[in-house]
N, C-alpha and C positions, 0 to 999 in steps of 0.2 A: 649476517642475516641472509636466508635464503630467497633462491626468484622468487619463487611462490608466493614467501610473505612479503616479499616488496611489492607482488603485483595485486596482493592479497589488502592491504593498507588500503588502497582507492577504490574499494567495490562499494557497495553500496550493500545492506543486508535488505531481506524480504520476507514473508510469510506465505509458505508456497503451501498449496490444499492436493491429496491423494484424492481422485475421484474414485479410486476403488472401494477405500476405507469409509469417506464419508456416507451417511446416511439420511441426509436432509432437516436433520434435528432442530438445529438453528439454535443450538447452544451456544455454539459462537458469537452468532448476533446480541443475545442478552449478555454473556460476558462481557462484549464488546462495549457496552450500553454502560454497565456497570461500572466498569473501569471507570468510564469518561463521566459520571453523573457524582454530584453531589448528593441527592436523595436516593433512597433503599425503595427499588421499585415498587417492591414485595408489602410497603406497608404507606406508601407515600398513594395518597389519592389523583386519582385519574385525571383530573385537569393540573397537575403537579410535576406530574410525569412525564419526558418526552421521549418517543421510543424512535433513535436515528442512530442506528449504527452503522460502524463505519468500513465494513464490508456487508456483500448480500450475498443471500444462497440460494444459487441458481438451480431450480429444477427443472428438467425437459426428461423427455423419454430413453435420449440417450446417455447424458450424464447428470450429476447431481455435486456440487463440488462450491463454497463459496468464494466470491472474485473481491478481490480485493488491488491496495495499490501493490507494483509491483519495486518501488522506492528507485526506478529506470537512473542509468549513469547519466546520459543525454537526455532528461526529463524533459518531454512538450508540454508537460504544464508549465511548467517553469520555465521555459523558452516561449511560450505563447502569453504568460500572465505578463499586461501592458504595465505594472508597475511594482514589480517588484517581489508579492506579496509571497512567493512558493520559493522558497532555497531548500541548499544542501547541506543537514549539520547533522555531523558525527556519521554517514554513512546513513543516512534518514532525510528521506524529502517534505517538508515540514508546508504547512501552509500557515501563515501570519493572519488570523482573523480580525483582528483590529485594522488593519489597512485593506485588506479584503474587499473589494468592490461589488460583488456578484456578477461579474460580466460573466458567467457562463463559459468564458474562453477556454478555460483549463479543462472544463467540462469536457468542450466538444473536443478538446486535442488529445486527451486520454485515448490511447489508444484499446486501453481496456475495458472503458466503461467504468470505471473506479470512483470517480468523482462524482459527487451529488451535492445539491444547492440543498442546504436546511436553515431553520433559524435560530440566530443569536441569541442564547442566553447569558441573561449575566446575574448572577446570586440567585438562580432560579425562577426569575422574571424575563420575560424575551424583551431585546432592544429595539427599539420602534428607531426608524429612520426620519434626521429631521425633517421638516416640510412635505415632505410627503405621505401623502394619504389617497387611501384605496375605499371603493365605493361598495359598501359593506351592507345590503337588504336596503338598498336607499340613503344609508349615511355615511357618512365621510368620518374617515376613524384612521388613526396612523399607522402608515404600513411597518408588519417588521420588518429587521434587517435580516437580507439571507446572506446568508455565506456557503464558501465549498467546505466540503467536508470530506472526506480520507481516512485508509488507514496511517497511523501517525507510530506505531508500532511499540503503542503507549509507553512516549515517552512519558517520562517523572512516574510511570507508575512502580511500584516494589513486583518484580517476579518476570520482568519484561511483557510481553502479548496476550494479554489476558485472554485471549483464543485461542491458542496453543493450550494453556493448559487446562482448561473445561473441555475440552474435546473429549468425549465418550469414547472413540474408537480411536483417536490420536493419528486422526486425516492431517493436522496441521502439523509443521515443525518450521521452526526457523532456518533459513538458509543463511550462512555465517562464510565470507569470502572462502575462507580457509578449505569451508567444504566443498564450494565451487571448485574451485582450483588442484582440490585433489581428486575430483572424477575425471577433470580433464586432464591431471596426470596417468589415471588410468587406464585412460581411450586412448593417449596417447603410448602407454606403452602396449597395450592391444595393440595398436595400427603396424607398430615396429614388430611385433612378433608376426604379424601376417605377411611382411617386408618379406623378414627371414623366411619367410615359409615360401615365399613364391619364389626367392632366388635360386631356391633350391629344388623348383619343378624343371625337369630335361626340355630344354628348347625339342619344337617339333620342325619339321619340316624343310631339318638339313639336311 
């Protein structure tokens, strides 16, 4: 086995966006949607429906490109979550919603802005949290449960990132250790050829 794929083994993969290619569609986002939902947007009724995908697409004047998680080796969500709930499997940074607290902490430690607080569904119904209730036009009615949400770079689903391949212009692609590690064989063999090249300019000023 070579370095590479030894060093290649411990990465982590990711979902990197081309701000050049993209064009603000937000086809991703409903892909996204898609993948992770039980019901068929397209024919499922409005209060049935919940639209929380698990990346967003950022427009400003100067670029336009959606941000998502980056699946980090030294993850601060997972270094900041007080209990556990965000690990590392298969090279994918997973968030555990059943233990999920909402503290928000993973939130603010993102350094990307990746994470977002949504609510609990479960068979289509949102999960109300015990004893607790929020004071709703004057009445008391039970709060749901929010949890963090992320790209998850759908796992279980057939075909890998269902945003990768809906993409119109093919701004997304997966970044897979392998490909890491051969640009940086690249640059590094750039760097050696500009080595040679300088040892070979005439010293001045003997």
């Amino acid at each position: 086995m070579s370095l590479v794929r030894e060093e290649s083994s411990c990465m982590n993969r990711f979902v990197l966006a081309d701000p050049d290619q993209c064009i603000g569609c937000r086809t991703c986002e409903i892909a996204c949607v898609i993948a992770h939902s039980t019901n068929n947007p397209f024919i499922s009724p409005d209060d049935e429906f919940h639209f929380h995908p698990r990346l967003k697409v950022i427009k400003s004047f100067g670029v336009t490109a959606p941000v998502q998680c980056r699946h980090c080796e030294d993850a601060p969500c997972a270094n900041a979550c007080p209990n556990g709930s965000i690990t590392n499997a298969d090279g994918c940074i997973l968030i555990n919603s059943e233990s999920c607290i909402g503290c928000k902490t993973c939130m603010i430690a993102c350094p990307y802005g990746a994470i977002t607080m949504v609510p609990q569904y479960k068979d289509g119904q949102p999960v109300v949290q015990d004893g607790l209730y929020t004071n709703m036009s004057g009445r008391l009615q039970p709060k749901e449960r929010m949890i963090a949400s992320k790209c998850d770079l759908c796992e279980g689903v057939d075909g890998g990132p269902a945003c990768i391949g809906k993409c119109p212009t093919k701004a997304l692609k997966l970044v897979e250790p392998d490909l890491v590690h051969a640009r940086v064989e690249e640059k590094r063999a750039a760097s050696a050829r500009q080595l040679l090249h300088m040892t070979r300019i005439p010293a001045t000023g003997q």
